[in-house]
PDBQT receptor file of N, H, CA, C and O in Angstrom, charges set to zero:
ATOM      1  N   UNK A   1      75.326  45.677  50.613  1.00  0.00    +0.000 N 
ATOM      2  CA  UNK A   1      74.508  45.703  49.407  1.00  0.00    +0.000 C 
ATOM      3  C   UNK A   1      73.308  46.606  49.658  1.00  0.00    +0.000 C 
ATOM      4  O   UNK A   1      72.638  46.615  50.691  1.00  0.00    +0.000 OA
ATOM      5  N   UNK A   2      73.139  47.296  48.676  1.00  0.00    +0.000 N 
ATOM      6  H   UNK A   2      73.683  47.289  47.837  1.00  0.00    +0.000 HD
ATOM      7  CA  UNK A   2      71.660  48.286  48.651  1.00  0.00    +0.000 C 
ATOM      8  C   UNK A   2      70.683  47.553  47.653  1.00  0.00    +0.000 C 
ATOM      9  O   UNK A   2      70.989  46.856  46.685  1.00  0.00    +0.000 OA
ATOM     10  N   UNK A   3      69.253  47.931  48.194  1.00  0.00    +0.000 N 
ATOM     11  H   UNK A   3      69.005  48.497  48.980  1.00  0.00    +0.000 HD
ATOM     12  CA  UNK A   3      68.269  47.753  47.825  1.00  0.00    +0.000 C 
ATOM     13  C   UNK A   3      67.439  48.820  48.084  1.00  0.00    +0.000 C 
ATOM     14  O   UNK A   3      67.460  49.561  49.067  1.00  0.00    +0.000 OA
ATOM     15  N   UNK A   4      66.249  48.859  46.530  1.00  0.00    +0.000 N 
ATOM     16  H   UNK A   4      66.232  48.257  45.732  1.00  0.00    +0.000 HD
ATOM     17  CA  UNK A   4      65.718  49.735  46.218  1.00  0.00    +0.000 C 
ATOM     18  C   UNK A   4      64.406  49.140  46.545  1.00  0.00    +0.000 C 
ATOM     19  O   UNK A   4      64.356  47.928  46.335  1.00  0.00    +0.000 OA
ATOM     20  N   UNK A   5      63.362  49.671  46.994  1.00  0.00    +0.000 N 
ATOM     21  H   UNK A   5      63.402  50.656  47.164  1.00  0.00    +0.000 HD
ATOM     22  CA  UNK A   5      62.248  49.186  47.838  1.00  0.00    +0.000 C 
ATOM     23  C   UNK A   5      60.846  50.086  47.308  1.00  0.00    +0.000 C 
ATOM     24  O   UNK A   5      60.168  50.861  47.984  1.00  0.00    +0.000 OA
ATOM     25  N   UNK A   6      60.702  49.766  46.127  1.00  0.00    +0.000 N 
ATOM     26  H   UNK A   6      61.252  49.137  45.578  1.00  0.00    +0.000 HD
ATOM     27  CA  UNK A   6      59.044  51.217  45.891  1.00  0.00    +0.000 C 
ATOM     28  C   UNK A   6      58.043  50.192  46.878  1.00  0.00    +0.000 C 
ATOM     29  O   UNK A   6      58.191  49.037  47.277  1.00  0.00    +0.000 OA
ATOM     30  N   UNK A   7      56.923  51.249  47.061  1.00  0.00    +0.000 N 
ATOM     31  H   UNK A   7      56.802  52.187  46.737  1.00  0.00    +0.000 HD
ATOM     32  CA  UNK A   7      55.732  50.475  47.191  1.00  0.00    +0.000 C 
ATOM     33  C   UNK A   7      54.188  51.377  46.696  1.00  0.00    +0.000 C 
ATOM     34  O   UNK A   7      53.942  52.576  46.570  1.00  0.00    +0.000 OA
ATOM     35  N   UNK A   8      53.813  50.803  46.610  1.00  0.00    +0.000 N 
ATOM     36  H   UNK A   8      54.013  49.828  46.713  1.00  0.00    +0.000 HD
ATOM     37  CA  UNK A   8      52.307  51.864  45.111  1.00  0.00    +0.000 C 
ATOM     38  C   UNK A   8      51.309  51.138  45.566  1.00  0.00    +0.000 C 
ATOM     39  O   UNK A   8      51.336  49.921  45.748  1.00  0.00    +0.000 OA
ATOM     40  N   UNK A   9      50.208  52.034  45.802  1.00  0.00    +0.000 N 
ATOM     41  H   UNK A   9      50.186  53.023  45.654  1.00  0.00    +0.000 HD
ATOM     42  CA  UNK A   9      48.827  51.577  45.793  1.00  0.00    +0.000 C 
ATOM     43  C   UNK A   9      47.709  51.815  44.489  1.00  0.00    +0.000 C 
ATOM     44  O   UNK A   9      47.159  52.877  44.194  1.00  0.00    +0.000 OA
ATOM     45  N   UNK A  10      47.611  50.941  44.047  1.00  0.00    +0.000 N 
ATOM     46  H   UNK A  10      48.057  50.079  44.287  1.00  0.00    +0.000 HD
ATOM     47  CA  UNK A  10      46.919  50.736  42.724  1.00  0.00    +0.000 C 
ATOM     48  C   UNK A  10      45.575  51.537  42.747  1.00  0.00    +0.000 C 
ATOM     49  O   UNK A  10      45.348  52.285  43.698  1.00  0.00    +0.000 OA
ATOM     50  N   UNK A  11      44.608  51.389  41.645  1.00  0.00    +0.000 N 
ATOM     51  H   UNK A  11      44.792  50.781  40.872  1.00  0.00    +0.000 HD
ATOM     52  CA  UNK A  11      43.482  52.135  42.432  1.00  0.00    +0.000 C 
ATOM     53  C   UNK A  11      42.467  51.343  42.910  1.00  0.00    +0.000 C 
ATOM     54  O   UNK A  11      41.411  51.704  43.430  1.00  0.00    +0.000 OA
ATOM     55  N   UNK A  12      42.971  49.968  42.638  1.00  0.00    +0.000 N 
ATOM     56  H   UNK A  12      43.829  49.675  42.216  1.00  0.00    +0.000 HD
ATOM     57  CA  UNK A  12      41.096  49.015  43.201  1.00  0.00    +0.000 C 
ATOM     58  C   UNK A  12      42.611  49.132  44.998  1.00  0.00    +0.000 C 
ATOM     59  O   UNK A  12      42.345  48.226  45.788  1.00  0.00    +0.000 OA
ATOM     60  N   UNK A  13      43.263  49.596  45.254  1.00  0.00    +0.000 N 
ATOM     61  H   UNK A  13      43.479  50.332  44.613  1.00  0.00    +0.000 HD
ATOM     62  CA  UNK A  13      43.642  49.770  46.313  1.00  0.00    +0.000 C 
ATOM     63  C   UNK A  13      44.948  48.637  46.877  1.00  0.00    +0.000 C 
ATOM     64  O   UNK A  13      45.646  48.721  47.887  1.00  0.00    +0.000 OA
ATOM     65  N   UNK A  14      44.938  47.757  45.960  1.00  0.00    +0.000 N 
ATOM     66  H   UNK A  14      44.371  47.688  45.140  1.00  0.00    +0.000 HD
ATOM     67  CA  UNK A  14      45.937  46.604  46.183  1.00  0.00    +0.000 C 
ATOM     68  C   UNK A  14      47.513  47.405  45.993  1.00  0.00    +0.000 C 
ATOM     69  O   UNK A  14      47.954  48.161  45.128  1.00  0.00    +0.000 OA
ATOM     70  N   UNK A  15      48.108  46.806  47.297  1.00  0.00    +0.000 N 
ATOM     71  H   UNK A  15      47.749  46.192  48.000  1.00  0.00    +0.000 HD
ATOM     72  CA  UNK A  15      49.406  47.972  47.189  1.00  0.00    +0.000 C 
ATOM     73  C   UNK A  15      50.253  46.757  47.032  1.00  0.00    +0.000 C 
ATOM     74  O   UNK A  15      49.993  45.693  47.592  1.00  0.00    +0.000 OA
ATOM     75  N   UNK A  16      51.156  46.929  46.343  1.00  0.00    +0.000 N 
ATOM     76  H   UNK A  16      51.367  47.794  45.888  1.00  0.00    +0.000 HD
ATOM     77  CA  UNK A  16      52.241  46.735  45.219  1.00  0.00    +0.000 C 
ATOM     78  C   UNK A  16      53.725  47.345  46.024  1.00  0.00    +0.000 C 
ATOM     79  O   UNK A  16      53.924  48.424  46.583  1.00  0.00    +0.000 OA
ATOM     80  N   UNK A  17      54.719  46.039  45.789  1.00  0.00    +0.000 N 
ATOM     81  H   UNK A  17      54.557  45.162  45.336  1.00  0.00    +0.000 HD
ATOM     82  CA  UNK A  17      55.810  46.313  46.239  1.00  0.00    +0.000 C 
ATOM     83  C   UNK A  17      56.658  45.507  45.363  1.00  0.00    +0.000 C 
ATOM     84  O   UNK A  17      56.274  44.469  44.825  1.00  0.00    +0.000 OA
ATOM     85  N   UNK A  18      58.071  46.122  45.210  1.00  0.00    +0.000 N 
ATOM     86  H   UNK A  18      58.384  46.965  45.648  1.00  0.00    +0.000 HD
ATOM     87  CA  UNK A  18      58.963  45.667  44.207  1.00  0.00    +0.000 C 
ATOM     88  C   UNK A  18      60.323  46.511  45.079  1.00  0.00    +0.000 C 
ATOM     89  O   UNK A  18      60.465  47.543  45.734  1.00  0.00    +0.000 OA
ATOM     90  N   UNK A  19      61.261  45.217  44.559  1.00  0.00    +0.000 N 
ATOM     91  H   UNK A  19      61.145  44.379  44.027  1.00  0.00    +0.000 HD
ATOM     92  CA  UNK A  19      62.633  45.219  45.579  1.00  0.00    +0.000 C 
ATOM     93  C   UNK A  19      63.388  45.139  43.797  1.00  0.00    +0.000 C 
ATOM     94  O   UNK A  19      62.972  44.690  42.729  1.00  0.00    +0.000 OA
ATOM     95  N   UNK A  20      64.780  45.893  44.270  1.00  0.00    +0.000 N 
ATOM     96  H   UNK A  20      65.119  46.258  45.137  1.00  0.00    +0.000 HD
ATOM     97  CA  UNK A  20      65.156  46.155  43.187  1.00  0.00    +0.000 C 
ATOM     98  C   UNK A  20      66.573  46.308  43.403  1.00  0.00    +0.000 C 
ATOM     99  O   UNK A  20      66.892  47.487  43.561  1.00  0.00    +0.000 OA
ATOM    100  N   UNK A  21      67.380  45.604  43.451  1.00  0.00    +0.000 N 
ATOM    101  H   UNK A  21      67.121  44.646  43.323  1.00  0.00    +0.000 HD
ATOM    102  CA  UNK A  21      68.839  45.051  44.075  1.00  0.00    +0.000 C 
ATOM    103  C   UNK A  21      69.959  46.315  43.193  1.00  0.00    +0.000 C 
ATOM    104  O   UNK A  21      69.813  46.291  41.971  1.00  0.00    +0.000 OA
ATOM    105  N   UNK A  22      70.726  47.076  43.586  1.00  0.00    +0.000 N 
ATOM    106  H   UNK A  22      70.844  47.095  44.579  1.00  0.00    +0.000 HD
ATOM    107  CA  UNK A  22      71.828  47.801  43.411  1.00  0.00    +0.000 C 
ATOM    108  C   UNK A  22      72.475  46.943  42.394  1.00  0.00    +0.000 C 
ATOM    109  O   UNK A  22      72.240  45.737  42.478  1.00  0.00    +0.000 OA
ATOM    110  N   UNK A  23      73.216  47.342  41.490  1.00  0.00    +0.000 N 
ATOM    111  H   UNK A  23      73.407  48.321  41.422  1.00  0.00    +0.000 HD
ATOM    112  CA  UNK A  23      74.294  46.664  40.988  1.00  0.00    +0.000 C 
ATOM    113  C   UNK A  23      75.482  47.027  41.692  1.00  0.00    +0.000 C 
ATOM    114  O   UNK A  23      75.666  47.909  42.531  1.00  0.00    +0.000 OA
ATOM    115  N   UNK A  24      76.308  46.123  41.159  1.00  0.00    +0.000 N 
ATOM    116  H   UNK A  24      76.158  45.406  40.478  1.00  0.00    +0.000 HD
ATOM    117  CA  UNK A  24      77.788  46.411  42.312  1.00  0.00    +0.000 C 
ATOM    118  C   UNK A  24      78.630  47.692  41.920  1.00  0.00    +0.000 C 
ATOM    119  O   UNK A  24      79.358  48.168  42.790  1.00  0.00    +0.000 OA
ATOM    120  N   UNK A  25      78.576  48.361  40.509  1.00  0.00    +0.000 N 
ATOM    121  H   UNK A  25      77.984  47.974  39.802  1.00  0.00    +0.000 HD
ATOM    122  CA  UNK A  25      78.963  49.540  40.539  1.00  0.00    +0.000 C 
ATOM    123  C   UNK A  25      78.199  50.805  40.318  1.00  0.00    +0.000 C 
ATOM    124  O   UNK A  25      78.331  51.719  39.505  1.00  0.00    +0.000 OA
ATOM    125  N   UNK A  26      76.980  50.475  41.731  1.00  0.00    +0.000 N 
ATOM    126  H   UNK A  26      76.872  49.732  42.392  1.00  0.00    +0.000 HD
ATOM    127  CA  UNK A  26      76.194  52.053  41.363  1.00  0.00    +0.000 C 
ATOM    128  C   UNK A  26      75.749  51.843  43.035  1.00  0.00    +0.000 C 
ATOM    129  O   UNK A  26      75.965  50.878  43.769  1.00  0.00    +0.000 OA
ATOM    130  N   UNK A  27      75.067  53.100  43.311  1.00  0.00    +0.000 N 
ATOM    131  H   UNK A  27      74.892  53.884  42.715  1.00  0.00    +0.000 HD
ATOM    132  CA  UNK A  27      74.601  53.306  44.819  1.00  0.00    +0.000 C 
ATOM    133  C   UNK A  27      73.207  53.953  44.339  1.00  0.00    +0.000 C 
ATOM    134  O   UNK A  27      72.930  54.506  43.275  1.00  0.00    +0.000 OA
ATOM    135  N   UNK A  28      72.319  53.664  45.634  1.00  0.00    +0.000 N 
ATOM    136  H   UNK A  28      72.544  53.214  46.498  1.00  0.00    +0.000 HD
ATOM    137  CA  UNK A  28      71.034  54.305  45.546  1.00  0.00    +0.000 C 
ATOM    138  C   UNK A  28      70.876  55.505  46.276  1.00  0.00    +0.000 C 
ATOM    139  O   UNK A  28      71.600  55.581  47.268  1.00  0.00    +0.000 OA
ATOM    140  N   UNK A  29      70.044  56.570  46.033  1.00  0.00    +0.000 N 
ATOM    141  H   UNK A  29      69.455  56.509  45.227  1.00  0.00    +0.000 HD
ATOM    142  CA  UNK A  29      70.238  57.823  47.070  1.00  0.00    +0.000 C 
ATOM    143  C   UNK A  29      68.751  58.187  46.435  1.00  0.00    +0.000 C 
ATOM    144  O   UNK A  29      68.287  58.378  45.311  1.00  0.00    +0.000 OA
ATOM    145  N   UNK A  30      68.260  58.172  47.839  1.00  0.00    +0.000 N 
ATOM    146  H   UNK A  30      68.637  58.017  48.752  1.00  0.00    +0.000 HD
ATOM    147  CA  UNK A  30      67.139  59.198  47.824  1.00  0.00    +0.000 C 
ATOM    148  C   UNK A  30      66.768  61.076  48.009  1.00  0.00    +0.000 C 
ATOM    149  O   UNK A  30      67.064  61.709  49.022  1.00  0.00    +0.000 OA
ATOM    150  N   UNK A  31      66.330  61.457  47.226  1.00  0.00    +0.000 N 
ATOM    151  H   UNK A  31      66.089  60.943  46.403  1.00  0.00    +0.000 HD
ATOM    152  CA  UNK A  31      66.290  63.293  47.422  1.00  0.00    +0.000 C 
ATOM    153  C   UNK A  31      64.588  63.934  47.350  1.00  0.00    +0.000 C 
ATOM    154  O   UNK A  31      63.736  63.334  46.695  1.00  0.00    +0.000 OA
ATOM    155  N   UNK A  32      64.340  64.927  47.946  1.00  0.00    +0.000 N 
ATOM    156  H   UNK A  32      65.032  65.415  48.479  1.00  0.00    +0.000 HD
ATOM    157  CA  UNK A  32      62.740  65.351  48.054  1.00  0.00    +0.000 C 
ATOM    158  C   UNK A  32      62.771  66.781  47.199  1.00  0.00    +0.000 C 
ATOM    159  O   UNK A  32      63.117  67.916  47.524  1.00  0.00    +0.000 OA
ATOM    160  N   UNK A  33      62.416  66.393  46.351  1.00  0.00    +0.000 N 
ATOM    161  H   UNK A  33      62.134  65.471  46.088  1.00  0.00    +0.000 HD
ATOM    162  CA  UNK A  33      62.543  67.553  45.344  1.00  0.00    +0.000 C 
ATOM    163  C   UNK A  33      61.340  67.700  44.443  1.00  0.00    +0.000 C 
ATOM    164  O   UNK A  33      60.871  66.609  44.121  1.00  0.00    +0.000 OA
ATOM    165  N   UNK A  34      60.810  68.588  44.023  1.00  0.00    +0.000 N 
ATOM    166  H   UNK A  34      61.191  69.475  44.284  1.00  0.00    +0.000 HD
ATOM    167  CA  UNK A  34      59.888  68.772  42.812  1.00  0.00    +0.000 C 
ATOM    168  C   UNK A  34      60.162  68.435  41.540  1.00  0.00    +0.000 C 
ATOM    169  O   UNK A  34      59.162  68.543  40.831  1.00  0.00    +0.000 OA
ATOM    170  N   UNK A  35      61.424  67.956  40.795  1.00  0.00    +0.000 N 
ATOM    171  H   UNK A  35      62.237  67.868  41.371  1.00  0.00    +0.000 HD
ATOM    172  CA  UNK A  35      61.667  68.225  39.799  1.00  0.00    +0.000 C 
ATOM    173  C   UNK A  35      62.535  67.577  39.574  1.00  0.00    +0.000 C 
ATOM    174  O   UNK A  35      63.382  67.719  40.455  1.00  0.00    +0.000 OA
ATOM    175  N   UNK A  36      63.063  66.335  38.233  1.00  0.00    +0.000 N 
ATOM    176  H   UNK A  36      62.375  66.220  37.517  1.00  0.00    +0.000 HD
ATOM    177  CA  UNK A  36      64.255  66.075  38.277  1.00  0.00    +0.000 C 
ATOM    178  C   UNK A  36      65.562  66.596  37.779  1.00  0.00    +0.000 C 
ATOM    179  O   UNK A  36      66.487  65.887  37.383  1.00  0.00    +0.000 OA
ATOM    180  N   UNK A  37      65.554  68.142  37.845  1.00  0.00    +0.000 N 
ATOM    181  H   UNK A  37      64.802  68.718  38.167  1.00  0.00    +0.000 HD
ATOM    182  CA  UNK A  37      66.360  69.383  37.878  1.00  0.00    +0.000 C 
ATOM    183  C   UNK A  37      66.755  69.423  39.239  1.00  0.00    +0.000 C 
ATOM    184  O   UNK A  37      67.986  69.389  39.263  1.00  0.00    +0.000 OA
ATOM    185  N   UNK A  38      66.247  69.483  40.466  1.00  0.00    +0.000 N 
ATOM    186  H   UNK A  38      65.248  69.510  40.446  1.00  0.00    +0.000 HD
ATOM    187  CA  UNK A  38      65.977  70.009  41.583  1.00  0.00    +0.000 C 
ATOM    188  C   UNK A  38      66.439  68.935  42.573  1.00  0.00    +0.000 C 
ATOM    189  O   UNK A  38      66.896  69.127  43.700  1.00  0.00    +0.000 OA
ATOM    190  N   UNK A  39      66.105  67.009  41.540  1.00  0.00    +0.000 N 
ATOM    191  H   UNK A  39      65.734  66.853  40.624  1.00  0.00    +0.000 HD
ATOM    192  CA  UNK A  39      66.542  66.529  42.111  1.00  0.00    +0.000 C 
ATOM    193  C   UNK A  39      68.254  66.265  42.746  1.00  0.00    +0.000 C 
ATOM    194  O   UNK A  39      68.816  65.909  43.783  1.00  0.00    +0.000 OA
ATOM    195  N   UNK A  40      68.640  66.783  41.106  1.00  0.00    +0.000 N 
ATOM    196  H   UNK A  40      68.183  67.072  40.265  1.00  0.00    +0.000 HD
ATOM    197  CA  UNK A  40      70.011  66.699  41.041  1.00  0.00    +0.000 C 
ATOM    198  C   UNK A  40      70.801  67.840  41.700  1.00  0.00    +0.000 C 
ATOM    199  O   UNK A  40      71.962  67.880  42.107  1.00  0.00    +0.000 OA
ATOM    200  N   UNK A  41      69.908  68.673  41.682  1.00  0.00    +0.000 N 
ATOM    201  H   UNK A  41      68.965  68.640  41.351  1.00  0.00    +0.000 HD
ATOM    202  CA  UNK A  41      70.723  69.710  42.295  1.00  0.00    +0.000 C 
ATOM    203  C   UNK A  41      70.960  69.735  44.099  1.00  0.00    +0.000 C 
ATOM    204  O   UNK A  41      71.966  70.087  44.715  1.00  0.00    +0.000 OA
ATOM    205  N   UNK A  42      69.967  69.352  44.503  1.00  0.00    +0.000 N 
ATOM    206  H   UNK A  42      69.150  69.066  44.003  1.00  0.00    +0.000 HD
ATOM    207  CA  UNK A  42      69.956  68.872  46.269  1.00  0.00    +0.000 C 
ATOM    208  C   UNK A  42      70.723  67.622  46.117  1.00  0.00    +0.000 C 
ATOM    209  O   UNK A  42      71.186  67.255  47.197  1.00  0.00    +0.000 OA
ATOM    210  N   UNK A  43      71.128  66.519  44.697  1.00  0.00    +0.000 N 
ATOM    211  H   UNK A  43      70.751  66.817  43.820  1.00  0.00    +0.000 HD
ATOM    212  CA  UNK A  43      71.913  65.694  45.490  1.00  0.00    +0.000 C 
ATOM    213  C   UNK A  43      72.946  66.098  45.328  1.00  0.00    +0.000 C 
ATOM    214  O   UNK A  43      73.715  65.853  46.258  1.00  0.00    +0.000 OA
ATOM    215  N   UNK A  44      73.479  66.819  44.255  1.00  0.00    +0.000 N 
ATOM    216  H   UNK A  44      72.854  67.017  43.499  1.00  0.00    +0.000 HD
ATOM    217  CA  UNK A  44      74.836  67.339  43.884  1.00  0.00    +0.000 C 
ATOM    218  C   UNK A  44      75.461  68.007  45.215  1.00  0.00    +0.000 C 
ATOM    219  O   UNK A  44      76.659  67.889  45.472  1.00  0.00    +0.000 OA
ATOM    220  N   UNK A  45      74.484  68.781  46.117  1.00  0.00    +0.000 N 
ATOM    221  H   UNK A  45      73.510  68.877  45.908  1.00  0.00    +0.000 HD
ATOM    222  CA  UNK A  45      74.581  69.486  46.904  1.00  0.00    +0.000 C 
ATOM    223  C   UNK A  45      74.676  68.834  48.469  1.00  0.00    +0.000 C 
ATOM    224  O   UNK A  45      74.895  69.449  49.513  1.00  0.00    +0.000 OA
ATOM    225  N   UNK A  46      74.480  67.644  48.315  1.00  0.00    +0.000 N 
ATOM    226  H   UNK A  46      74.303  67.144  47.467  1.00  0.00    +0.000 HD
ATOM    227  CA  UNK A  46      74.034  66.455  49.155  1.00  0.00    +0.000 C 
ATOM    228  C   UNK A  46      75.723  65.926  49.033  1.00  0.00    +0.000 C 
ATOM    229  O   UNK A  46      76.477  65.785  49.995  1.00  0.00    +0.000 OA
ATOM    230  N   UNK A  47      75.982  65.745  47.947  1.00  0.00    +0.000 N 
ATOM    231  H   UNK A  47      75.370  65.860  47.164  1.00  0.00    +0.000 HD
ATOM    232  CA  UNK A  47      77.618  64.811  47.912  1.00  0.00    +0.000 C 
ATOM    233  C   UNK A  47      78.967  65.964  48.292  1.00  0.00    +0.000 C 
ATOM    234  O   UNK A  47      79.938  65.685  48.996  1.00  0.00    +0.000 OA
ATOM    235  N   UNK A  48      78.687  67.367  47.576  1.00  0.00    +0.000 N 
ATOM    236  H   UNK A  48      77.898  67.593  47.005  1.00  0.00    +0.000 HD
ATOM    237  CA  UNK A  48      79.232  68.175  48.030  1.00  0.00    +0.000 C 
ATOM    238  C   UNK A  48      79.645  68.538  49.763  1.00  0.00    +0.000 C 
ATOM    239  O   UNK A  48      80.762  68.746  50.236  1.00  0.00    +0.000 OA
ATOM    240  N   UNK A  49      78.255  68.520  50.483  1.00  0.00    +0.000 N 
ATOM    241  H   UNK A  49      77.347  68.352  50.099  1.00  0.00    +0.000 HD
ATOM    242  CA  UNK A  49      78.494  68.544  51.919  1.00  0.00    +0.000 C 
ATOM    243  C   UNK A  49      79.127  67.248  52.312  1.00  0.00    +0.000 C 
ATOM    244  O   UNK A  49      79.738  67.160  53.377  1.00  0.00    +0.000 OA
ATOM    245  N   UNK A  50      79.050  66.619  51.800  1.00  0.00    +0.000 N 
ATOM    246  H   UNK A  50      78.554  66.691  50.935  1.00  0.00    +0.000 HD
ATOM    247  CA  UNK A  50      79.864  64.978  52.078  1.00  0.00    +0.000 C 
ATOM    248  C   UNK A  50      80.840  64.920  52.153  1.00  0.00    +0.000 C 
ATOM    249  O   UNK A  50      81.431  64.362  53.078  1.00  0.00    +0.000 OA
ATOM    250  N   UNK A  51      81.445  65.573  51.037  1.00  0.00    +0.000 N 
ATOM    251  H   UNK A  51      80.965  66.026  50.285  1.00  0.00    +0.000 HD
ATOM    252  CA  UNK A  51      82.520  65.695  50.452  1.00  0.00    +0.000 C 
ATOM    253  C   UNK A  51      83.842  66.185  51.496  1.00  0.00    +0.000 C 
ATOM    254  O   UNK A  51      84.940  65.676  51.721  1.00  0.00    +0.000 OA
ATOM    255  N   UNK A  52      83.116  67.500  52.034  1.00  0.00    +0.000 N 
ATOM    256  H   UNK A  52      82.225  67.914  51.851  1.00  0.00    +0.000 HD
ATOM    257  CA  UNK A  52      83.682  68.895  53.092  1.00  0.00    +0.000 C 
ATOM    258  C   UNK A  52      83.850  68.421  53.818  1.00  0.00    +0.000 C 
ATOM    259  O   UNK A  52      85.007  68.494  54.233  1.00  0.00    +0.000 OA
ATOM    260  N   UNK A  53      82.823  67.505  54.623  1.00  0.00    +0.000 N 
ATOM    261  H   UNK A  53      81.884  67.446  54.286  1.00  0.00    +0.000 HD
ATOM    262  CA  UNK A  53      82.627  66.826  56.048  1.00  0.00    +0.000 C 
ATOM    263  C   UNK A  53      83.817  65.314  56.255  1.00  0.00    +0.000 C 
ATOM    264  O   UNK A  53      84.120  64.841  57.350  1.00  0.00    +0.000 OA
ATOM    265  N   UNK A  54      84.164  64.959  55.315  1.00  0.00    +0.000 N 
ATOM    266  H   UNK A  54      83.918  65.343  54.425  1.00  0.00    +0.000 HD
ATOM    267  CA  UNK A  54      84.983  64.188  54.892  1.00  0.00    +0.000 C 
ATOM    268  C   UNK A  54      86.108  64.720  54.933  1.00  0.00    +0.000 C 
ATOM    269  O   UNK A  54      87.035  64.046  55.382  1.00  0.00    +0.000 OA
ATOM    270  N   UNK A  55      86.329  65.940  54.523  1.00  0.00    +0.000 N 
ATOM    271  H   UNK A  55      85.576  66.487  54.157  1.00  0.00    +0.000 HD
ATOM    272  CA  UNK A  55      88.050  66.157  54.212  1.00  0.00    +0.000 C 
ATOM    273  C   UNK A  55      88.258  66.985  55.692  1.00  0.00    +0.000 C 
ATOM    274  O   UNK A  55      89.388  66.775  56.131  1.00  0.00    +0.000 OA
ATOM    275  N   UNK A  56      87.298  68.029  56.717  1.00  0.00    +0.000 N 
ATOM    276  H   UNK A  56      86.379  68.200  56.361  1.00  0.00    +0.000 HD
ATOM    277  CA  UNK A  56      87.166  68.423  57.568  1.00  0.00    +0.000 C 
ATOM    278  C   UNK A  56      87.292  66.988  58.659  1.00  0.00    +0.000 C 
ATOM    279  O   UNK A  56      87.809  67.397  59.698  1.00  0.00    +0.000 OA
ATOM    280  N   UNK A  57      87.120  66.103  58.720  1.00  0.00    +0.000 N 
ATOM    281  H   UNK A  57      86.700  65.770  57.876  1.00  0.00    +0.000 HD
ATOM    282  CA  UNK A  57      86.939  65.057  59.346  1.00  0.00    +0.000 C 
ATOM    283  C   UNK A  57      89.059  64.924  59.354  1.00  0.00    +0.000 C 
ATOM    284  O   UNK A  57      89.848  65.163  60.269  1.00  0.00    +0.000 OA
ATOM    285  N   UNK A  58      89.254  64.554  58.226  1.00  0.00    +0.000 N 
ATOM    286  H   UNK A  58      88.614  64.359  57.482  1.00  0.00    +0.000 HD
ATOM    287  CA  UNK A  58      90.647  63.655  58.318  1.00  0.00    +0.000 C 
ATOM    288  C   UNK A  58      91.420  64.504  58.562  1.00  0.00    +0.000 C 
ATOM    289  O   UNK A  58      92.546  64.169  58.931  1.00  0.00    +0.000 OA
ATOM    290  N   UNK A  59      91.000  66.209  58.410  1.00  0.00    +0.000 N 
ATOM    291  H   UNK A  59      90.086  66.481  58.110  1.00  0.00    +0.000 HD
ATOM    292  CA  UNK A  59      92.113  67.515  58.814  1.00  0.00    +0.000 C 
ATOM    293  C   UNK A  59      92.218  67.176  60.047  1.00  0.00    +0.000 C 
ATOM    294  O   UNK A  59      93.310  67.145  60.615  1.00  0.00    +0.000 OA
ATOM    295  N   UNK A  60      90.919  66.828  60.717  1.00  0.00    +0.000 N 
ATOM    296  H   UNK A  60      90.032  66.852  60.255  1.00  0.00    +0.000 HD
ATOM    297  CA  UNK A  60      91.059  67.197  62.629  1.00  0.00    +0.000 C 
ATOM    298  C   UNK A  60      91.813  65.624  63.192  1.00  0.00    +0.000 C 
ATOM    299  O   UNK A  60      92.425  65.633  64.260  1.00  0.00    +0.000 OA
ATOM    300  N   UNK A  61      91.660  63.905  62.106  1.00  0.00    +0.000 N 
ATOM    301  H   UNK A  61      91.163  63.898  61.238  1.00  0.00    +0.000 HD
ATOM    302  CA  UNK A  61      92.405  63.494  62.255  1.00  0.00    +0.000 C 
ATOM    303  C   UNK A  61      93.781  63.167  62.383  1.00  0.00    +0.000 C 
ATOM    304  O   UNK A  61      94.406  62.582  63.267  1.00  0.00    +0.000 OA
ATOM    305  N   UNK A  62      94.202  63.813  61.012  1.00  0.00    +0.000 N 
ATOM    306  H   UNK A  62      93.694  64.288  60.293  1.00  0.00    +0.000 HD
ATOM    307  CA  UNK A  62      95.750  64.509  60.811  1.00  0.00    +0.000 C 
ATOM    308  C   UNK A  62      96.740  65.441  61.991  1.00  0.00    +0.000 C 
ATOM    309  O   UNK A  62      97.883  65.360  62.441  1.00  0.00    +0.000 OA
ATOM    310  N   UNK A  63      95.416  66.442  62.186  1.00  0.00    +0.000 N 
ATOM    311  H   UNK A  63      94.487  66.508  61.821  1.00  0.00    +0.000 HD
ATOM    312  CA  UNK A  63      95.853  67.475  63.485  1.00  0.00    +0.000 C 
ATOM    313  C   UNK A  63      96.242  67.071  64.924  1.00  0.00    +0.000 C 
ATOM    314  O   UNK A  63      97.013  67.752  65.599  1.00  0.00    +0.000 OA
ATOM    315  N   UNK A  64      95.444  65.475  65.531  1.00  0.00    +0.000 N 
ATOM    316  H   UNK A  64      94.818  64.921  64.982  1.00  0.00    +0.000 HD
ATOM    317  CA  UNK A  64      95.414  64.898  66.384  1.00  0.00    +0.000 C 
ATOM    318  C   UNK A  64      96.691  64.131  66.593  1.00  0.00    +0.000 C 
ATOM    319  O   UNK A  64      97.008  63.952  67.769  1.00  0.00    +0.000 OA
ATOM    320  N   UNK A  65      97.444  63.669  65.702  1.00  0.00    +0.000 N 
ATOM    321  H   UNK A  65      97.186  63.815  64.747  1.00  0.00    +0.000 HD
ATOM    322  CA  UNK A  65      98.563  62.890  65.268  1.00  0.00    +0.000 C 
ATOM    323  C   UNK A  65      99.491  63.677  65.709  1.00  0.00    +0.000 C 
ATOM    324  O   UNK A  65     100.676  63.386  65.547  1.00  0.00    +0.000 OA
TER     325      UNK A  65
């Protein structure tokens, strides 16, 4: 299970935290981006390398066999 975890400091300085539980058909992913254009595009780019590293992974398993 994932959990989503902010934490914020107010301005009289009292910092603030809130937990925020995944539902069962979604995932959380964090990205460092300027923009939520920019965000999507580093994660798009984020699942993509995933993606490669994944199918490169089960080729060299396959190959081993």
């Amino acid at each position: 299970m994932q959990y989503l975890i902010r934490q914020f400091k107010d301005s009289t300085g009292h910092i603030h935290i809130d937990i925020e539980k995944a539902r069962n058909n979604e995932t959380l992913s964090i990205v460092e981006a300027e923009s939520k254009e920019e965000a999507l595009k580093v994660y798009k780019t984020q699942q993509y390398l995933m993606s490669v590293a994944e199918k490169l992974k089960k080729s060299r398993s396959e190959q081993n066999d």
